[in-house]
TIMI-464602 format. One record per residue (C-alpha): residue number from 1; residue in one letter; x, y, z. Coordinates in steps of 0.5 Angstrom, whole numbers, m for minus. Layout:
BEGIN
ATOM    i  aa     xx     yy     zz
ATOM  NUM   a      X      Y      Z
...
//
This chain:
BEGIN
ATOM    i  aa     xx     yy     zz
ATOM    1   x      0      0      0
ATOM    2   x      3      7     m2
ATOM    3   x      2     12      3
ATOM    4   x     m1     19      1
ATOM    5   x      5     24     m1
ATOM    6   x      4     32      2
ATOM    7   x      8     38      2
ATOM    8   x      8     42      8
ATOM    9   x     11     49      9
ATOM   10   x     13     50     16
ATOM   11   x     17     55     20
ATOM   12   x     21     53     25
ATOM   13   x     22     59     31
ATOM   14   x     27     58     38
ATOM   15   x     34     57     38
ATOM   16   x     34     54     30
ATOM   17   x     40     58     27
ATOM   18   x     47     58     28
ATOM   19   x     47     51     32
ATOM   20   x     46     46     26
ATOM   21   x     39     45     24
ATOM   22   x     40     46     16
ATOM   23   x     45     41     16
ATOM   24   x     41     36     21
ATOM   25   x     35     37     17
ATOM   26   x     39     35     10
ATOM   27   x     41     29     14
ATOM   28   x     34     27     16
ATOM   29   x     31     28      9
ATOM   30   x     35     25      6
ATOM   31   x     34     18     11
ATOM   32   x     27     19     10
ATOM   33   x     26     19      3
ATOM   34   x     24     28      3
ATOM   35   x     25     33     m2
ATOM   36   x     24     39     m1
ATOM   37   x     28     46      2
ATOM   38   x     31     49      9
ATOM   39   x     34     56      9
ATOM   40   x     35     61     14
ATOM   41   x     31     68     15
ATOM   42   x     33     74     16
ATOM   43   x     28     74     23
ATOM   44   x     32     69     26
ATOM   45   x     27     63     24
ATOM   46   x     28     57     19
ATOM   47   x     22     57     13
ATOM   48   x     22     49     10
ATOM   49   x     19     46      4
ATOM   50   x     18     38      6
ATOM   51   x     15     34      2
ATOM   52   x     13     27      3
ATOM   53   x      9     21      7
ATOM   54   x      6     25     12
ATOM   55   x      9     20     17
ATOM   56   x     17     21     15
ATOM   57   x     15     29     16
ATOM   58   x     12     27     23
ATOM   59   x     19     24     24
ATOM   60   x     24     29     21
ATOM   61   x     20     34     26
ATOM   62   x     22     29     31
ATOM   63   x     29     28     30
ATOM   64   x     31     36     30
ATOM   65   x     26     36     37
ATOM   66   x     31     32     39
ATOM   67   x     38     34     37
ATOM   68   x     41     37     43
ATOM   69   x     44     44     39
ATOM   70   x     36     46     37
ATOM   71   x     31     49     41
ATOM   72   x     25     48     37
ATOM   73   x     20     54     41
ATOM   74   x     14     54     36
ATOM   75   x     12     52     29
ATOM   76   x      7     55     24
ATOM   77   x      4     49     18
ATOM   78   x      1     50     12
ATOM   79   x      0     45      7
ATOM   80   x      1     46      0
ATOM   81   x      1     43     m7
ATOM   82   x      5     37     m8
ATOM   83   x     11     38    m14
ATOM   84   x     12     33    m18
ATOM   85   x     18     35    m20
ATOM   86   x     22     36    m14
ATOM   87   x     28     30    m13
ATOM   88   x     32     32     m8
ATOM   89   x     33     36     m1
ATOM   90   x     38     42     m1
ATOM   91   x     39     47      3
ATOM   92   x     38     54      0
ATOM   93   x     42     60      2
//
């Protein structure tokens, strides 16, 4: 059974830049199978683009909750379209 892909559009705010989260979310992408996007705002937060199972997604927010750097203070979520033509996860700067 092939499980539903969605997109989500999530900003990450607390202590989420300068402390790895960029390149702990690239890592987590890539084990679970996402694409998508992370980058740094200027207002202190970090936007994403993720993109797949809904479950995978639930557990890349898991793991960057669990990294002992971040400190994930709130998240704001909106669904959007899925691509289909996005293969990759990669950090935008």
């Amino acid at each position: 059974m092939e499980r539903e892909v969605i997109r989500k559009s999530i900003i990450f705010y607390g202590r989420v830049q300068g402390v790895g989260f960029r390149y702990r979310a690239k890592y987590a992408a890539e084990s679970l199978r996402l694409t998508g996007w992370v980058r740094n705002e200027e207002d202190g937060t970090v936007a994403m683009e993720v993109q797949g199972d809904e479950a995978s997604i639930d557990r890349m927010v898991q793991m960057l909750q669990q990294d002992l750097y971040i400190d994930i203070a709130d998240m704001d979520e909106k669904n959007l379209i899925p691509r289909d033509d996005e293969y990759s996860f990669h950090i935008n700067e």
